[in-house]
MITOR-682379 format. One record per residue (C-alpha): x, y, z. Coordinates in Angstrom, 1 decimal, padded with zeros to 4 digits, always signed. Example, Ala and Ser with C-alpha at 12.3 -4.5 7.8 and 13.67 -1.06 7.14 Angstrom:
BEGIN
[rec [+012.3, -004.5, +007.8]]
[rec [+013.7, -001.1, +007.1]]
***
This chain:
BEGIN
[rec [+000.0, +000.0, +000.0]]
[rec [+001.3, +003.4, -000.6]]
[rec [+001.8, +006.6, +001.7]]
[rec [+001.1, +010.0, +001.7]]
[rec [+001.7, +012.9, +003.8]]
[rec [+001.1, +016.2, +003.8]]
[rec [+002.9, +018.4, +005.8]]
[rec [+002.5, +022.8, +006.9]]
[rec [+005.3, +025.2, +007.5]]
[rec [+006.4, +025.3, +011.2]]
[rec [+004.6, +028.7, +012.6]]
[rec [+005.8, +029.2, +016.2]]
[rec [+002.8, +031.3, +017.4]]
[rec [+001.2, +028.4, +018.8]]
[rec [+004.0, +027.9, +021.8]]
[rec [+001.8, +031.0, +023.8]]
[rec [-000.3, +028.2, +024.3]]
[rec [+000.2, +025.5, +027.2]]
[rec [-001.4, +022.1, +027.8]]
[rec [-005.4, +023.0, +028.3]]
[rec [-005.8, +021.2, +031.3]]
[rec [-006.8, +022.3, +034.5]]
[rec [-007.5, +019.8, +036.7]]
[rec [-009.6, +019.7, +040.1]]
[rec [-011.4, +017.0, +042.0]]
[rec [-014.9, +017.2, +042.4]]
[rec [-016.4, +014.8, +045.0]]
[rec [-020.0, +013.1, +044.0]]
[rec [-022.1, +011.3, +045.6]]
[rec [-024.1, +007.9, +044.9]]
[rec [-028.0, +008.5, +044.3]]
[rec [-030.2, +005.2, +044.8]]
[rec [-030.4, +002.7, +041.9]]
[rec [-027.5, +004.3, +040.0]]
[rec [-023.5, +002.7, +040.2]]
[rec [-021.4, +003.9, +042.9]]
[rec [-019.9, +007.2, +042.2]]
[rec [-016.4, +008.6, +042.4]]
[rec [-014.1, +011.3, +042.7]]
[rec [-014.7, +012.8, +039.0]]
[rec [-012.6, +015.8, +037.3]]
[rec [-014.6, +017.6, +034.9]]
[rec [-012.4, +020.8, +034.9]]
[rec [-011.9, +019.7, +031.2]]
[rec [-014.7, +020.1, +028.9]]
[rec [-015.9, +021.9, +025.5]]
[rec [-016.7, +025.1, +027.7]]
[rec [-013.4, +025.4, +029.4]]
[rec [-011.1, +024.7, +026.1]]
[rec [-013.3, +026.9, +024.6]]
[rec [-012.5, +029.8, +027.0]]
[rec [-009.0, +028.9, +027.4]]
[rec [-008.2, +029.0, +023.7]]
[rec [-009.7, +032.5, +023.1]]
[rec [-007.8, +034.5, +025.0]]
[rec [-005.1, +034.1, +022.7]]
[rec [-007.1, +033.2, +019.5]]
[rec [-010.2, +035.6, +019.6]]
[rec [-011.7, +034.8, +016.6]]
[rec [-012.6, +030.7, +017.8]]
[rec [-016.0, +029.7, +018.6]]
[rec [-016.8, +027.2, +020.6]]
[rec [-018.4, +024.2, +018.9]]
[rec [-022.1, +022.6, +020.0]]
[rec [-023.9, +019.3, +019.7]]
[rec [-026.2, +019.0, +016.8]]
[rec [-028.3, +015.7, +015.7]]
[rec [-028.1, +016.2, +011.8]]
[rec [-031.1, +014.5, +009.5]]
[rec [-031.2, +011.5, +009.4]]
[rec [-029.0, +010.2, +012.3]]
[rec [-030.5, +008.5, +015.1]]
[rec [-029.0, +008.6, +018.9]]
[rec [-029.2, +006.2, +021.5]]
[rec [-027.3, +007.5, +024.4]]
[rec [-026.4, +006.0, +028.0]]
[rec [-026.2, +002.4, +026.7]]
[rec [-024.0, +000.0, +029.2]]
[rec [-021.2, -001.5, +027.6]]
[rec [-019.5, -003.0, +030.7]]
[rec [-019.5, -003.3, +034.5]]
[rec [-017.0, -003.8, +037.0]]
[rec [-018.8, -004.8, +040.0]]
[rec [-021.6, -002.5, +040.3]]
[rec [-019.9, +000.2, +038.0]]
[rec [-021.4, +000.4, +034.7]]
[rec [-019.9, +001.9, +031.7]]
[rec [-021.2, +003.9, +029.5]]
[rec [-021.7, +005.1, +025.5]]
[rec [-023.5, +006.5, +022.9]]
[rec [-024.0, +005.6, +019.4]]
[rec [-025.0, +008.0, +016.7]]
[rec [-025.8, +006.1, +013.2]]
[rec [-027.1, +007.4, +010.0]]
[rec [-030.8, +005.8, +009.4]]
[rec [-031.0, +003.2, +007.3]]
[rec [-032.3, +000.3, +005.2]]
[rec [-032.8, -002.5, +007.3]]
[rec [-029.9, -004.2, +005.4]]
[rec [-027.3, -001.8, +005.2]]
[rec [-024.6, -001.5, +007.3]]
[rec [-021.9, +001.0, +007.9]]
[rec [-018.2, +001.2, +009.3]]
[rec [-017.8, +001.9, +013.2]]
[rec [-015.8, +004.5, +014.8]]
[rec [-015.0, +004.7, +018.5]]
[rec [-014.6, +007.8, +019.5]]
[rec [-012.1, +008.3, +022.6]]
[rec [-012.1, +011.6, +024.7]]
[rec [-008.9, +013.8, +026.3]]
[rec [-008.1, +015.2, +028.9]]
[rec [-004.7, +014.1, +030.0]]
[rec [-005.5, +010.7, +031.3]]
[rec [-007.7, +011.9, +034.7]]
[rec [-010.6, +014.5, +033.4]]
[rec [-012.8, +014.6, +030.0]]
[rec [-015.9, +013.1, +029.6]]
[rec [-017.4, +011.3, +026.5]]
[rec [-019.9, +014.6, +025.5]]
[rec [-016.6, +016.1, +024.3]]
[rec [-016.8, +013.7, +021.3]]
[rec [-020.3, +014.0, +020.4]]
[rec [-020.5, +016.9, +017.6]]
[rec [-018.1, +015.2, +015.7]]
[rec [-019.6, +011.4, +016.5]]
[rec [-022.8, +013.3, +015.3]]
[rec [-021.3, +014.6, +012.0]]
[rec [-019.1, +011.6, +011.4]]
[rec [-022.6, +009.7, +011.3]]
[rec [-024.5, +012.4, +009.0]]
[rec [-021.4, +011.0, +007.3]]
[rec [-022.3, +007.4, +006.7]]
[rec [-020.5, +005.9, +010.0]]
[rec [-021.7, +004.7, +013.1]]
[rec [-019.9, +006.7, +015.6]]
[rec [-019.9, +006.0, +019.3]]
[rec [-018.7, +007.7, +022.0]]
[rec [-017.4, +005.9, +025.0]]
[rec [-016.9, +006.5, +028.8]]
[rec [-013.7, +005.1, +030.7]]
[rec [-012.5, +004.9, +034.1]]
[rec [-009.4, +008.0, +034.3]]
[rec [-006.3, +007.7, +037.0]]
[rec [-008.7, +009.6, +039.9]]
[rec [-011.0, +006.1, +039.7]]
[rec [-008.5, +003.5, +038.0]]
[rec [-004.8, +003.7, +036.9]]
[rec [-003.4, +002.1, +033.9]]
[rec [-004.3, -000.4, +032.3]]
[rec [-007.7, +000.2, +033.4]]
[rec [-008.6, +002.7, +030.9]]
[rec [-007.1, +000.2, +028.0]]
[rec [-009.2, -002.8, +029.2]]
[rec [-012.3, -000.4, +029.2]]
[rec [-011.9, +001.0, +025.5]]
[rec [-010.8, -003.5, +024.2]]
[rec [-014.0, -003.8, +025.6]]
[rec [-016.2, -001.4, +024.2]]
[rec [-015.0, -002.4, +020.8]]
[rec [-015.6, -006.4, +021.5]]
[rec [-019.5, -004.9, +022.7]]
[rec [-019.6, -002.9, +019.1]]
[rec [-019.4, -006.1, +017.3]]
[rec [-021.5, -007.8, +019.8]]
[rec [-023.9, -005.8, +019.0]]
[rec [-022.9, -005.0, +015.2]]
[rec [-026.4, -006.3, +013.6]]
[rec [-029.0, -004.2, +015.9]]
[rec [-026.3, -001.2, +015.1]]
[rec [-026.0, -001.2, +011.4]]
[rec [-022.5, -002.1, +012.3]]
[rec [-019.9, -003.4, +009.6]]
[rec [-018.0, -005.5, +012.1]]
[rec [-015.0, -005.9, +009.9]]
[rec [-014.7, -001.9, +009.5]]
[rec [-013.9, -000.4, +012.9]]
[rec [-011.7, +002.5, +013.5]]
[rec [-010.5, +003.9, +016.9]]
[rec [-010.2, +008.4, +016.9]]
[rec [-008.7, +009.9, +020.0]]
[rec [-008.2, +013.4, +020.8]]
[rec [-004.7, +014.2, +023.0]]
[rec [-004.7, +011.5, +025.8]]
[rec [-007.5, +009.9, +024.3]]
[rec [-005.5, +009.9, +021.2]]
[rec [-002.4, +007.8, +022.7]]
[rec [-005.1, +005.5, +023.6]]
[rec [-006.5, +005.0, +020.5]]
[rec [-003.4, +004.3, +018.4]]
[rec [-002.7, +001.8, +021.4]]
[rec [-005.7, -000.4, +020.4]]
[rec [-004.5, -000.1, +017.2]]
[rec [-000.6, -001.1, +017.7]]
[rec [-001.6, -004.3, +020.7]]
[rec [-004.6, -006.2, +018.8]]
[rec [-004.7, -009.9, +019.5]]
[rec [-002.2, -009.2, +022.2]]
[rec [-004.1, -011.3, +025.3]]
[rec [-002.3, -009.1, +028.5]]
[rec [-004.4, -005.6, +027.6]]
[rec [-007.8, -007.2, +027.2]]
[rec [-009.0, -007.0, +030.3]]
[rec [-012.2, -009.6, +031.3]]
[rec [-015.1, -007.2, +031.0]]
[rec [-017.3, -008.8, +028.4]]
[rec [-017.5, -010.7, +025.2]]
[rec [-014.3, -012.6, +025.3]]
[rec [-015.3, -014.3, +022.2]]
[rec [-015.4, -011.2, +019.8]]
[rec [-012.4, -009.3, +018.7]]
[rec [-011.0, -006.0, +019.8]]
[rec [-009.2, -005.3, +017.1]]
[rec [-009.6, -002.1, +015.2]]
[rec [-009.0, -001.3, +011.1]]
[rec [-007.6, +002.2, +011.6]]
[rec [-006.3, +004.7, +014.1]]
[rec [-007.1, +008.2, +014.1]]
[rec [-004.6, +010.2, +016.1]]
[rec [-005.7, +013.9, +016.8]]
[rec [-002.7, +015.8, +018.4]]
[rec [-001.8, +013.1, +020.7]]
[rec [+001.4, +011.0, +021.5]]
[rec [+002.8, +007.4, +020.9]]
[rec [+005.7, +007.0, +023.2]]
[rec [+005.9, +007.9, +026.4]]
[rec [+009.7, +007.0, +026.5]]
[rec [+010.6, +008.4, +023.3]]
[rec [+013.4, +011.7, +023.3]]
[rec [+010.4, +014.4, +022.0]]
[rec [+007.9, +013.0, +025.0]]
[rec [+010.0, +014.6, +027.6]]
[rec [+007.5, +017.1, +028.8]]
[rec [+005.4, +014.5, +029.6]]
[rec [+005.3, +014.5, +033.6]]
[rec [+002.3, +014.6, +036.3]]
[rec [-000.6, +013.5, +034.6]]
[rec [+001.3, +011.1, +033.0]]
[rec [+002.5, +009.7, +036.3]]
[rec [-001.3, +009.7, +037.8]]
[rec [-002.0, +007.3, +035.2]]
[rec [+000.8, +005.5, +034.6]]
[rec [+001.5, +004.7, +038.4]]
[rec [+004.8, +006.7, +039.4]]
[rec [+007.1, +008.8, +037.4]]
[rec [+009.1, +008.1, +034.2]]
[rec [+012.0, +006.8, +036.7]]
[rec [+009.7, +005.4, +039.3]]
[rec [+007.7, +003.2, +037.1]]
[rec [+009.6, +002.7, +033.7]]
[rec [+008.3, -000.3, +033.2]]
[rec [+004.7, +001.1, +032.5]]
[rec [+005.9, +003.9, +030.5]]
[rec [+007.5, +001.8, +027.7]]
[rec [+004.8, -000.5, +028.1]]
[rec [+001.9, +001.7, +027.5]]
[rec [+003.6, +003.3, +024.5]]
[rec [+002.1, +002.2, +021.3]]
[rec [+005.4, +002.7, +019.4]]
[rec [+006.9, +000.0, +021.0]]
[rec [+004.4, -002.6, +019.4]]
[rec [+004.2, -001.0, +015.9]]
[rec [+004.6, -003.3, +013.2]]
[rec [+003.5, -004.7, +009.5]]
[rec [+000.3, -005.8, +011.6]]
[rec [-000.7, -002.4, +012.3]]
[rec [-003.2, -000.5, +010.7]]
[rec [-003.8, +002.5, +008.7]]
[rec [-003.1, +005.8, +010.8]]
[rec [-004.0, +009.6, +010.3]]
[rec [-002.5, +011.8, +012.6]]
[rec [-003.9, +015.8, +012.5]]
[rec [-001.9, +017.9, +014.7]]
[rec [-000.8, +021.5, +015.8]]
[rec [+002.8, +023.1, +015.2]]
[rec [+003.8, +022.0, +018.6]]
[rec [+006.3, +018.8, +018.7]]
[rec [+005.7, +017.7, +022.0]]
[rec [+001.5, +016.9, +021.2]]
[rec [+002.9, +014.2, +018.5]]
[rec [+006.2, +012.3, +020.0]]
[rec [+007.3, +009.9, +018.6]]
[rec [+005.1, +010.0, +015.4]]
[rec [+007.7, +010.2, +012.8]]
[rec [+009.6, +006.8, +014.2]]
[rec [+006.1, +005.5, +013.9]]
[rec [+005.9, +006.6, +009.8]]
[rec [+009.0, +005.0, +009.5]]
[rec [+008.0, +001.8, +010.6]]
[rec [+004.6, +002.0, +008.9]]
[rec [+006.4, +003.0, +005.2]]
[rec [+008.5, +000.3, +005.3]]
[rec [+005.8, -002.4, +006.0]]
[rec [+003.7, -000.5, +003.3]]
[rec [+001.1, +000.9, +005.3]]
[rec [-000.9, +003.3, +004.6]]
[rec [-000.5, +006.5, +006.8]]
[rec [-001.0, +010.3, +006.5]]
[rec [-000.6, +013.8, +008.1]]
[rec [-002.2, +017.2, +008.1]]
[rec [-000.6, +020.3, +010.2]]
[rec [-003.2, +022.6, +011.2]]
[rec [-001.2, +026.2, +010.8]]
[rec [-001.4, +028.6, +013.4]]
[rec [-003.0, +026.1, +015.6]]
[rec [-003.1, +025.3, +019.6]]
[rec [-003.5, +021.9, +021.3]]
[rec [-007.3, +021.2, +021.7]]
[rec [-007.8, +022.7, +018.4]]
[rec [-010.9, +020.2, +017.6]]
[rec [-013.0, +021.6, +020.3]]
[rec [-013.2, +025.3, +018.3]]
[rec [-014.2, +026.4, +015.5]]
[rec [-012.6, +027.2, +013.0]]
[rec [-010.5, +023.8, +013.5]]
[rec [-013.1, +021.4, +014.3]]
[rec [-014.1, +021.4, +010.3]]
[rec [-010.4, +020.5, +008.8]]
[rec [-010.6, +018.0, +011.6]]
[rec [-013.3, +016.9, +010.6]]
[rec [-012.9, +016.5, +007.1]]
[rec [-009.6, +014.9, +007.4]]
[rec [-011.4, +012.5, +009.6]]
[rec [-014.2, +011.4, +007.0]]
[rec [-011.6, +011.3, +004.0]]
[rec [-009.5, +009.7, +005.3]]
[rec [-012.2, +006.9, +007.0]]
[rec [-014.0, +006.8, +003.4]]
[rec [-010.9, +006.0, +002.1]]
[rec [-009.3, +003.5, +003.8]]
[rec [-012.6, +001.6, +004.4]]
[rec [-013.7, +002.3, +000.7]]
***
């Protein structure tokens, strides 16, 4: 298969911004017939990148939730429990024939491995639908509730319970693609760099399906955490990964999808900002990918920030990179 990239010139505007996370705890408590609750951090959301962002780039607006035509929701559906804590997702599919089906995409929130929420992925699950995909959202337990490899075992599962559930979705089971933004991107490309690789499955459903995903969607986030341009990765890192870089090594390289890239990964699109520390280890990763003859592409957004797909006027390249580059590696 052949490559392409596309690369933008190197505008160094974008270093007055920092990392857009700002992280509190806030304490819930457990109402009757729901899960047990936990300590959640919500300090990350659409609202608070949104204001964040425009102090130094006035023009942005923020972006909203929108159900085009024609694409149906189903929202709070249970993909997993552990114990008495259920997990949750939403799916948003374009309406249908009652024999069509459509490629997947699961759709993976940031938010530097502890804060986020899946509503942060819902305008673009909603217009990668209108699209002709069925996109789902997905919730998954972040370092205040569960540390590595928690999260992992979380988003395996959700993609076994997509092609659980693949004929009552409109699902094409062979089709599935993971998108992550920041954190949520690392994630993703891991799912796509460990499939069939039994120790990061976790035992939370539907053993007997596969968590294996067709293509990666990278959106501004890392692949190594060990890797020379990943140095500024530090606390929230640590929260997740159980210690520092020198206290816990071993998960640091091990949660790194870099280290497990190979000729059985999958197609990748990475779209990122002008600043190198949001896509370490990334060009190692083309290299391995060219020579095996995977397919693989890049778009720089110029005179971007870091959380650039939660604004306008970024969320529509995003998007559109997204859907080309889905329709055509899935065809």
């Amino acid at each position: 298969m052949t490559h392409h990239i596309t690369t933008q010139p190197y505008l160094p505007g974008c270093f007055r911004q920092g990392l857009l996370l700002f992280f509190f705890l806030l304490a819930t408590t457990d109402s009757p017939g729901q899960s047990p609750t936990f300590a959640r951090d919500t300090s990350y959301n659409l609202r608070s990148a949104y204001e964040h962002i425009r102090k130094d780039y006035p023009q942005v607006r923020p972006i909203q939730p929108k159900l085009p035509r024609r694409v149906r929701a189903q929202t709070g559906l249970v993909y997993a429990r552990i114990g008495e804590r259920e997990l949750h997702l939403d799916v948003f599919s374009p309406a249908r024939s009652r024999k069509k089906v459509y490629p997947g995409v699961l759709l993976i929130h940031g938010g530097g491995w502890r804060s986020g929420s899946r509503d942060m992925e819902v305008p673009m699950a909603q217009q990668l639908a209108a699209r002709g995909f069925v996109a789902v959202t997905v919730e998954y337990r972040l370092s205040p509730e569960a540390q590595y490899p928690a999260g992992i075992h979380d988003l395996k599962a959700a993609v076994r319970w997509m092609r659980a559930h693949g004929a009552e979705l409109g699902l094409d089971t062979s089709k599935i693609a993971a998108y992550g933004c920041s954190s949520g991107a690392q994630m993703a490309s891991f799912l796509g760099t460990t499939s069939g690789m039994p120790q990061f499955e976790g035992a939370e459903g539907y053993p007997e399906y596969s968590s294996r995903v067709q293509a990666v969607l990278n959106i501004d986030g890392i692949v190594s955490f060990v890797h020379p341009e990943a140095a500024a990765e530090g606390e929230m890192a640590g929260q997740w990964l159980g210690g520092s870089r020198t206290e816990n090594w071993k998960n640091w390289k091990e949660a790194s999808p870099l280290e497990y890239a190979g000729p059985q990964s999958p197609p990748f699109l990475f779209v990122n900002c002008t600043i190198p520390r949001f896509h370490a280890g990334r060009d190692d990763l083309f290299r391995i990918l060219t020579a095996a003859g995977i397919y693989h592409e890049v778009h720089t957004l110029p005179e971007s920030t870091h959380s650039f797909w939660t604004v306008h006027p970024w969320f529509e390249p995003t998007l559109r990179y997204s859907a080309a580059f889905l329709h055509h590696v899935f065809k």
